[in-house]
N, C-alpha and C positions, 0 to 999 in steps of 0.2 A: 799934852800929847799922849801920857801914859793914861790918862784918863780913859783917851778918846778909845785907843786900843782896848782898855780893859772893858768898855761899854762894848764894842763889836763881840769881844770872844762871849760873852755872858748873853750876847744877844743869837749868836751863830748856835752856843752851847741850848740854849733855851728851843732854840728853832728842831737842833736836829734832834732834841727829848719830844718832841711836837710831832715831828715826822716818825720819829719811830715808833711811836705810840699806835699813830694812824697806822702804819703799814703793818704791822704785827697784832692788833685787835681782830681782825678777819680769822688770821690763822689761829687764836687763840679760840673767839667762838665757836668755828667751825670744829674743832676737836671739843669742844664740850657737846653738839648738838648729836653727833653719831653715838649708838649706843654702841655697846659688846656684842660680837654674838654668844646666843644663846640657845640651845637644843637642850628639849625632855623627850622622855620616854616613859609609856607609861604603857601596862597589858591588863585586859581582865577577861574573863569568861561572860558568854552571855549566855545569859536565860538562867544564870546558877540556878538549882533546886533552893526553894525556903529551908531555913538553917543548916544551910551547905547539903543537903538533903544530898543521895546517889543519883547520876544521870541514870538513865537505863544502857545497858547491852546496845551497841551497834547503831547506839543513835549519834546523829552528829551533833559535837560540841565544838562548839566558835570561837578556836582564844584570838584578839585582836590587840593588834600591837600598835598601837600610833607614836610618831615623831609629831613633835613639833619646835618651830626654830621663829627667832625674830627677824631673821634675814629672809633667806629662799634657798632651796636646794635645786645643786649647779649639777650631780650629774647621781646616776643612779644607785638605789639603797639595796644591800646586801643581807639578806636574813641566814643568819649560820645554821644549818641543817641542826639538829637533833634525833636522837631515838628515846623512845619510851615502850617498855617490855609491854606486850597487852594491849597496845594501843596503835590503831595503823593514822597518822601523820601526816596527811597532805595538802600542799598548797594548792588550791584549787585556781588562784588567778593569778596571773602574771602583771597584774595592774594592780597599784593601792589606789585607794580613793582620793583625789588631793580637793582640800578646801582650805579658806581661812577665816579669821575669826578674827574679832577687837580684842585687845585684852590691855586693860591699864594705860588705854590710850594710843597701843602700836597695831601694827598687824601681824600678826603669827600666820603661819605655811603650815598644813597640816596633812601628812601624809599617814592614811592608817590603810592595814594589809591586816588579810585575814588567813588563819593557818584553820583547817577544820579536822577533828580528830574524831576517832572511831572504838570505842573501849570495845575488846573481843572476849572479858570475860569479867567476872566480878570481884573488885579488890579498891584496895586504895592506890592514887595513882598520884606522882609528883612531877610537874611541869618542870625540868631544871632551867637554871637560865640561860637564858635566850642572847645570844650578842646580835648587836645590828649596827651596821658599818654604813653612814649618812657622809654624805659632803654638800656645808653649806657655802655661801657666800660670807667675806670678809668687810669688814667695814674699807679696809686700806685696800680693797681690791683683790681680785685673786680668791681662792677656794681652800675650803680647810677643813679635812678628816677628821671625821668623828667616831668612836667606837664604842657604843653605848652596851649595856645586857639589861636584862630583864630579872623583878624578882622570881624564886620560885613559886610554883602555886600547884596546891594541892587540891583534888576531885576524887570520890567517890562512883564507882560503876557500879548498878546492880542491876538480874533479872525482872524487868518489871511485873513479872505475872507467871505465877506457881506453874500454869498450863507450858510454859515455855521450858526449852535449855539450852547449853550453852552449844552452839554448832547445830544446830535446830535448821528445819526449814521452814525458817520466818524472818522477816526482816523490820528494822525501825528506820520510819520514815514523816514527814508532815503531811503527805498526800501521796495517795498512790491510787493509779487504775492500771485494770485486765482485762485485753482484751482477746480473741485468739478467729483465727482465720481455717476454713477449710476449703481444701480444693482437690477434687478427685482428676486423673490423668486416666480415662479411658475411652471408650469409643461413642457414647452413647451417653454425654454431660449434660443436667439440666440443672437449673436452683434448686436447693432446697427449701427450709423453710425458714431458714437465717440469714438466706442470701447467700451464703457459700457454694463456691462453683464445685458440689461433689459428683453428682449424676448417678447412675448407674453403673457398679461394678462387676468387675468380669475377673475371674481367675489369671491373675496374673499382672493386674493394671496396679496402680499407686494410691494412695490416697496420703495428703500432705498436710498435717495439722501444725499452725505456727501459732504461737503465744507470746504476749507482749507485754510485760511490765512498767511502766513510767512511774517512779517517784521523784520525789523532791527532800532533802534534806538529808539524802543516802548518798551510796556509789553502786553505779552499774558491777563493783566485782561482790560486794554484800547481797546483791538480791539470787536469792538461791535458786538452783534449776528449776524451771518451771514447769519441765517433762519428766516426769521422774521415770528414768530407767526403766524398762522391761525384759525380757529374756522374750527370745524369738521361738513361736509354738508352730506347728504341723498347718495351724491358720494364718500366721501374720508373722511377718518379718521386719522390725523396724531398723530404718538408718538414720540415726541422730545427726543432725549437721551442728558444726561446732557455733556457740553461741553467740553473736554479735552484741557486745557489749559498746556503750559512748551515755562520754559526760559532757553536758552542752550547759553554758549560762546565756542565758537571756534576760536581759531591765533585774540585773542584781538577784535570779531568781534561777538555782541551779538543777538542773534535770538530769534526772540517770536514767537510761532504760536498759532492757535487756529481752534480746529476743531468742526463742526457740525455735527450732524448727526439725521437725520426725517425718521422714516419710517410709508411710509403710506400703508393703510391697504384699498382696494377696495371695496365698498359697491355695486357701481351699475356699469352696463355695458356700454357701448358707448365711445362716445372721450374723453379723460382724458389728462386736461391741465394743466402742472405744469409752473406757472409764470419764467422768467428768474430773476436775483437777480443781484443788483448793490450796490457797495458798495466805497464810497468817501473816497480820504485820501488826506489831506494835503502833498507834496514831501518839508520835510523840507533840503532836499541837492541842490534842485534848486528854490524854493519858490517858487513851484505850486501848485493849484488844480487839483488831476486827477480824474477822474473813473473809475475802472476794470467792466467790466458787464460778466455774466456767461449767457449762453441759459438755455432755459428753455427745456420744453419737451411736446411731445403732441404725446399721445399712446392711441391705440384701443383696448378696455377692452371687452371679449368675456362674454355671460351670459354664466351660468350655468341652467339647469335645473329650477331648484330651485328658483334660483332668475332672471329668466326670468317670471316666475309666480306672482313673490311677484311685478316686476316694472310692468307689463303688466295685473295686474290682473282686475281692474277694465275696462279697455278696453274690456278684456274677459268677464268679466259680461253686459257691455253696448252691446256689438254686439251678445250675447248670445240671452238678453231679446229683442233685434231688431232683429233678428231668429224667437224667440218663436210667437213676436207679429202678423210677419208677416205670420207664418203660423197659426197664431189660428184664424185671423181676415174673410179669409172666410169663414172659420168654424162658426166663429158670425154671419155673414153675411147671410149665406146659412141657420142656424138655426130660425134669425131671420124674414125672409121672408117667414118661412115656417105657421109661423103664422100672417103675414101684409101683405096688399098688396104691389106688388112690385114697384116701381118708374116708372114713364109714360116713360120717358128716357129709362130706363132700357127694357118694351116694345118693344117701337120703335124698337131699335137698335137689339132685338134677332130677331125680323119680317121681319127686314133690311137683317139678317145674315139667314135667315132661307129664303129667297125671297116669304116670306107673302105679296105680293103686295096688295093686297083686303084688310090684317090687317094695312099696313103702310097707306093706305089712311084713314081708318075708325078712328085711332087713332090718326092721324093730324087734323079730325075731332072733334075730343073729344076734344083738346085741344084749340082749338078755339073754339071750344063752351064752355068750362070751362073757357078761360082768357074771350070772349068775347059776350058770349048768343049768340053765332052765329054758324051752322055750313056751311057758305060759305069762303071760304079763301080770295075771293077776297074781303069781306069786311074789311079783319085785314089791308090792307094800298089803299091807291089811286096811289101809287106811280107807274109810266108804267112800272118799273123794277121789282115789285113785280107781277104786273099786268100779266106779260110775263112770270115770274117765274111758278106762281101757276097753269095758264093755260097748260105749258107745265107738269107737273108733275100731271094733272090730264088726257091729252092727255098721254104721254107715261107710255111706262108699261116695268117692268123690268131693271131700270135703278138704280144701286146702288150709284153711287155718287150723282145722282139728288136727290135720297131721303135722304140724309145725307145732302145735301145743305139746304134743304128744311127743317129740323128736323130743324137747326142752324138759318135759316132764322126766325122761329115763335118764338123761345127762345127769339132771339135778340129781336124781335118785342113786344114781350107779357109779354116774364118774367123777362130780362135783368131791376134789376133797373138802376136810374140813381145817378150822385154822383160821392164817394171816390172810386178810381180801386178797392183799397184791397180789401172794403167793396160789390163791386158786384162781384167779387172772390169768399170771403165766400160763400156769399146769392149763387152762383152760385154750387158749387161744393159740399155743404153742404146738409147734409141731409133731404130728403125730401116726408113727404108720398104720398102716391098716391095718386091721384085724385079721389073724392067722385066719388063711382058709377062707377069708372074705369075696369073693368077686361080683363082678356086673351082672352076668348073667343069672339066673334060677338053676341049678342044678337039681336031677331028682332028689339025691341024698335028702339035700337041704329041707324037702316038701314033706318030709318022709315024715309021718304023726299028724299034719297039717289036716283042717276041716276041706272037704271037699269044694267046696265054694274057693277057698283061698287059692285050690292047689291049680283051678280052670284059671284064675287071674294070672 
């Protein structure tokens, strides 16, 4: 009977080492078959220069931070701000790239985000480190905080090109185009020969020029004015509109533009020359300097009414009062003679024109006897050419150029001083009274010596 007993407990004993083997191997496997989790972190620069070589000024640099974990990440990743002196910071996307990969058999979750930086002048610069706050999945279920940093890492910035400086207007980009738009606001609009809608201007109308930047691998607030300032002149009045700046991504592929836009306002009429614009950028995809340049414009601005008056008005008054003078001045003339005697010149030449022969000689007379107490002509020179002269012009009668030779002949001789040209100009041309004792008529006195012939004329 003790036997029998001891056979059942050793049997029962045996059974339930049987059973509990079986029911606890499951849970036994099962916790060897789940791994830990695991998360790295790891950052580097792209495109570094060969042997850390300097980026250039204002180009962008892509430091990229990746997570990765053997589980998956249950809810969203936190990148801790930083500053860095000299260097503008920003996260251009709100989205990391997530993939996965094999690795030793498992599948790894891989989240990488991109920070893009901007060096503003030339130094050595230190990335510090970086915290990033991940929450993955647990093997037992449930989610678990992670707070990883990053090494530091160090970059060099410099001007790429001697032509450049720092606050320059130029900008580094991988590609970039310029384009710019014209459009005149007046009455009277056609194409020109760019296709801009400018027409024909008119004092007073608008004319609107906008220009347009697109790069890639910048930021719309890096790309510098593209209208550079003017001061408003007597011709042209501009009004800058403030500049529309936006940063767009498309298929991984970031776009900045920046647009200007001036309109000027027409003061005065004539040629109207707007300057062409050029604008530098460093090509950081082939490590160049280039330039885009835009034409300029150069358009004919019609008056108005109105403001043909206001550019031209003092002209209008100068040649108005050069009208007035010239016709009031024989009127002074004619007035003032009426009470002076008239100029011996002045004589002559109406005697001349009237063919007063008998008065052209008595008055050639006068005036040699005024320059010289004499009334013989051939005493005013010895010369045989004056000799020849006088004789003839007391022989003939009737001869209008010989007495106009002969008026010229006694000036030169008698009144002509000598000296500065300008000043026997003046003395010559300038006003001058008559001659004492001179009149129109012939009185006898005056005859009084004269050859009888002269004294009938």
């Amino acid at each position: 009977m003790c036997n029998r007993r001891n056979n059942i407990c050793r049997w029962l004993l045996a059974t339930t080492t049987v059973l509990s083997t079986l029911l606890l191997a499951p849970v036994t496997l099962g916790a060897e078959v789940q791994p830990a989790t695991q998360i790295t972190l790891k950052s580097w620069l792209k495109d570094q220069p060969a042997e850390h070589g300097p980026y250039a000024v204002n180009q962008q640099i892509t430091l990229y931070l990746e997570l990765a974990t053997n589980r998956w990440f249950t809810a969203g990743t936190r990148i801790s701000q930083f500053e860095l002196p000299g260097v503008m910071v920003k996260q251009r996307s709100d989205m990391a790239t997530n993939f996965t990969q094999r690795q030793d058999g498992e599948t790894w979750s891989h989240q990488r985000w991109e920070l893009s930086l901007y060096p503003q002048q030339s130094g050595q610069f230190e990335i510090p480190a970086i915290a990033v706050r991940a929450t993955v999945a647990r093997p037992e279920g449930g989610s678990r905080q992670i707070t990883l940093t990053t090494r530091p890492q160090r970059f060099a910035a410099a001007l790429p090109d001697p032509a450049l400086t720092v606050g320059g207007r130029w900008l580094s980009a991988s590609k970039l185009t310029l384009n710019q738009t014209w459009r005149g606001y007046g009455d009277n609009r056609a194409e020109d020969d760019n296709g801009s809608d400018v027409g024909e201007l008119r004092v007073g109308d608008a004319i609107t020029r906008t220009v347009t930047a697109s790069g890639q691998d910048t930021l719309s607030v890096l790309i510098p004015a593209l209208i550079p300032a003017i001061e408003g002149t007597d011709q042209l009045q501009p009004y800058p509109a403030q500049p529309r700046l936006s940063d767009t991504q498309e298929r991984g592929e970031y776009l900045s533009t920046r647009e200007d836009q001036t309109t000027y306002i027409v003061q005065q009429g004539g040629e109207l020359t707007l300057p062409p614009l050029e604008l530098s950028w460093w090509n950081s995809q082939i490590g160049q300097l280039e330039t885009l340049t835009l034409p300029g414009q150069t358009l004919r601005v019609h008056h108005t009414p109105t403001s043909w008056l206001a550019a031209y008005w003092h002209w209008l008054v100068g040649v108005a009062s050069g009208l007035a003078l010239l016709a009031l001045t024989p009127l002074a003339i004619a007035r003032y003679y009426r009470h002076h005697p008239r100029p011996l010149s002045w004589q002559y030449g109406t005697a001349i024109w009237r063919q007063q022969w008998g008065t052209v000689r008595v008055l050639a007379y006068r005036y040699v006897r005024a320059r010289r107490g004499s009334l013989e002509l051939a005493s005013v020179s010895s010369d045989p050419a004056w000799q020849r002269q006088q004789a003839a012009f007391q022989q003939t009668d009737g001869d209008r150029p010989q007495a106009f030779k002969m008026g010229w002949a006694l000036v030169k001789r008698l009144s002509l001083p000598t000296g500065n040209g300008l000043a026997r100009l003046c003395c010559t041309v300038g006003w001058r009274p008559a001659l004492p004792g001179l009149a129109t008529r012939v009185d006898k006195s005056a005859t009084a010596g004269l050859p009888a012939s002269d004294k009938e004329r």
